[in-house]
C-alpha positions as CSV (number, residue, x, y, z in Angstrom):
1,X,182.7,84.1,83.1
2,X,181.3,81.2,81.9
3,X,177.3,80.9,81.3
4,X,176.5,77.1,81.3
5,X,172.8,76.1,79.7
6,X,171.1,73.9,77.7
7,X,169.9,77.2,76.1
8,X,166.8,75.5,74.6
9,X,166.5,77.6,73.2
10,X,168.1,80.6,73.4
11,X,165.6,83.6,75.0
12,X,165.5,87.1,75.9
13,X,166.2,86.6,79.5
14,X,169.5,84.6,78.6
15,X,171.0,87.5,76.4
16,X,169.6,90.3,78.8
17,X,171.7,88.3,81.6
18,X,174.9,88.1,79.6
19,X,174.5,91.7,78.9
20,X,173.8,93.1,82.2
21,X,176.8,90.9,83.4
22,X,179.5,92.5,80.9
23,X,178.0,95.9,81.1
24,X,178.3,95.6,84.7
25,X,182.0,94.7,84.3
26,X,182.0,91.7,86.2
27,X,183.9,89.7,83.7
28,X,186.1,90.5,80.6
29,X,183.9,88.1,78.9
30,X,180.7,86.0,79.3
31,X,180.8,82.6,77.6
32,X,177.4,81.3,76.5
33,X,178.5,77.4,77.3
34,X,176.0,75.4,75.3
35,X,175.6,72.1,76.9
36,X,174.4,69.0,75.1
37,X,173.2,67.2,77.9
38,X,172.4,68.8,81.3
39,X,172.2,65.5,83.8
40,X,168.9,66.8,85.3
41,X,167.6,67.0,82.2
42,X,165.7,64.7,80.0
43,X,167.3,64.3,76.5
44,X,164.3,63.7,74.4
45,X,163.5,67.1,75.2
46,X,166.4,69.0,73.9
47,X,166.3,70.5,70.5
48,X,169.4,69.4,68.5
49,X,172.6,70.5,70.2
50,X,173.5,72.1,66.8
51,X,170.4,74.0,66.4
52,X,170.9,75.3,69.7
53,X,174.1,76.3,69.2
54,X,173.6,77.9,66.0
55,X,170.7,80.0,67.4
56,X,172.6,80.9,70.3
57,X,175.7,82.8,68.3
58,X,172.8,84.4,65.7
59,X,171.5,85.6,68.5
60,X,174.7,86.4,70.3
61,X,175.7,88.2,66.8
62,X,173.4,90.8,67.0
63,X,173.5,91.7,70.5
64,X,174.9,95.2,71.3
65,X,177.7,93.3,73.4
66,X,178.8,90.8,70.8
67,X,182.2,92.0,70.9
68,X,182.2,90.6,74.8
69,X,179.7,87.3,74.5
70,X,181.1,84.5,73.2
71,X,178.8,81.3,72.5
72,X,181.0,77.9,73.0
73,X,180.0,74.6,72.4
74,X,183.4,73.3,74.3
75,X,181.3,70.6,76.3
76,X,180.1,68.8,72.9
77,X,184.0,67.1,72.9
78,X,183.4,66.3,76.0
79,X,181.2,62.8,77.2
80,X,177.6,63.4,78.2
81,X,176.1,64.0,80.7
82,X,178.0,67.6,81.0
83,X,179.5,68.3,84.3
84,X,180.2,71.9,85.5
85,X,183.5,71.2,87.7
86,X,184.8,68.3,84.5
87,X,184.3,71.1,81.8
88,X,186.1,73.6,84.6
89,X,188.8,71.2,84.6
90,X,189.2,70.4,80.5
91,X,188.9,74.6,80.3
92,X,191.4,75.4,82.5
93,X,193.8,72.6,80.0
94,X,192.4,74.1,77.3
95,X,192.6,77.9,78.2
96,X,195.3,77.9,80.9
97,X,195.7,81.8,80.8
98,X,192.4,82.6,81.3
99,X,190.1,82.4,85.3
100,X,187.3,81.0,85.1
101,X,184.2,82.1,87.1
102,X,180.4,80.4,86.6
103,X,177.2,82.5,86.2
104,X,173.7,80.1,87.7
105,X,170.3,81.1,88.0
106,X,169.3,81.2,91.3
107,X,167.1,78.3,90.8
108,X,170.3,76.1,90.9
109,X,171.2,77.2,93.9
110,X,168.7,75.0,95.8
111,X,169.7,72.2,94.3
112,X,173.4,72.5,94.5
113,X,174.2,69.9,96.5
114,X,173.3,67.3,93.7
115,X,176.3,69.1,91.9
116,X,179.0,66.6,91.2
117,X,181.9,67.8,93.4
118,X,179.8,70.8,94.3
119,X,182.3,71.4,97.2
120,X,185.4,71.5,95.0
121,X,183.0,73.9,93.0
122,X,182.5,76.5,95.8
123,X,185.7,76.8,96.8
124,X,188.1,77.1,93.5
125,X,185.9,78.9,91.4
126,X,183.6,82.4,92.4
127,X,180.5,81.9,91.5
128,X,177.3,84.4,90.5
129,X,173.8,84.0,90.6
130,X,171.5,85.6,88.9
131,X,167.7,85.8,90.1
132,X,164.3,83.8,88.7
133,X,161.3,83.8,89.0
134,X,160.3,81.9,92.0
135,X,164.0,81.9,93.1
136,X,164.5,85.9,93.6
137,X,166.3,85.1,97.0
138,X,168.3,82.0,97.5
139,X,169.8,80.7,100.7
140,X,173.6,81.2,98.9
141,X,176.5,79.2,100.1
142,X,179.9,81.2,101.3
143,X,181.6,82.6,98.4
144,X,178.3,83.2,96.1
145,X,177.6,86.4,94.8
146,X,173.6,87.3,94.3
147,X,173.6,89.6,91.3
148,X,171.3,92.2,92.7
149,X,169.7,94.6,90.3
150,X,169.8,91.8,87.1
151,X,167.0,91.8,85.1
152,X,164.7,89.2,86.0
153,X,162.4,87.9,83.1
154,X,159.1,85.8,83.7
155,X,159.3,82.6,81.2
156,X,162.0,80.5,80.6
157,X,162.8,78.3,77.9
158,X,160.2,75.5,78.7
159,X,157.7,78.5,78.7
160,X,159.0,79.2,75.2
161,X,158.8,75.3,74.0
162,X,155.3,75.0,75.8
163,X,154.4,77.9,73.5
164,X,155.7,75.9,70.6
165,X,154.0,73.6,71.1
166,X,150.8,74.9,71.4
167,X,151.1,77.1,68.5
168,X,150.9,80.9,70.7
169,X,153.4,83.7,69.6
170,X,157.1,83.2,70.9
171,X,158.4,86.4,68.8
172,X,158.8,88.5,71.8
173,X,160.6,85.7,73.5
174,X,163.5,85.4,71.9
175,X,166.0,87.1,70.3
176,X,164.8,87.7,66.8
177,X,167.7,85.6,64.9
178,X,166.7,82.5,66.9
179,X,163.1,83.4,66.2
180,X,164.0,83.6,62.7
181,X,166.3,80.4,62.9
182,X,163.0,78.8,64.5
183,X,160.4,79.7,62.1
184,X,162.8,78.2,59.2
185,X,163.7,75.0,60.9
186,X,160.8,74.0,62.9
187,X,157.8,74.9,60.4
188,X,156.2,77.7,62.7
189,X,154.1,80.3,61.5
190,X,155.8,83.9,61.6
191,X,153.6,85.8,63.2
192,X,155.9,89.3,63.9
């Protein structure tokens, strides 16, 4: 299963998510897909792809599932913006005995339709979609899966930068390696 996000950074919700989902068994693996530049996105407020990457797998490396989460940074070879069903299609080159099925928040859902090739999307590749806040119950297309029972976390990775920003506590936001990657590479105050 593939786990596309500009994982900016990397929170508790994201690694709960990919947890649930393995220990579920509703993949083999879960691929934390970090992608450089989402196209509904603005860029200038992304965090260095490589810091995000790097504070994904510290993160990923301590996670009781580690053995089963991968982190990926497959889409920074590719051109920018990233597109879902273009990275689907360079994967399946690159990884041609491996099926590919995509893991959204439920959020995207609403907004599919601004997919590129969102059609060819929902019908070659099964798709799951986990629940946010404000999202809990999406209208799903035919052939979505709602991931009922996933754990649903209130802030987001805005929420996190907002905090940032504003000097509050984001120790209990994130995983404690990207905390620590934070507090090292972006001059917070460490205040666990």
């Amino acid at each position: 299963m593939l786990y596309f996000g500009s994982f900016n950074p990397i929170h508790n919700g994201h690694l709960a998510i990919a947890e649930w989902v393995v220990q579920e068994e509703l993949c083999d693996e879960i691929w934390l897909v970090v992608s450089p530049q989402n196209p509904f996105k603005i860029n200038d407020e992304l965090m260095p792809e490589a810091d995000r990457l790097q504070m994904a797998e510290r993160a990923v490396s301590k996670s009781a599932c580690c053995d089963r989460i991968r982190v990926s940074d497959f889409e920074f070879r590719l051109p920018k913006p990233s597109y879902t069903i273009d990275t689907l299609a360079e994967m399946e080159q690159a990884y041609p005995g491996h099926q590919f099925s995509v893991l959204i928040g439920s959020d995207n859902v609403d907004r599919m339709e601004l997919w590129k090739n969102y059609r060819e999307l929902l019908v070659r590749y099964r798709i799951f979609v986990y629940p946010r806040t404000g999202s809990e119950h999406p209208l799903l297309y035919a052939g979505m899966t709602l991931l009922e029972g996933a754990p649903l976390l209130h802030f987001s990775s805005t929420d996190v930068r907002e905090a940032m920003k504003t000097g509050r506590d984001i120790s209990k936001m994130i995983p404690a390696a990207a905390y620590h990657y934070i507090v090292a590479h972006y001059k917070l105050p460490v205040t666990e």
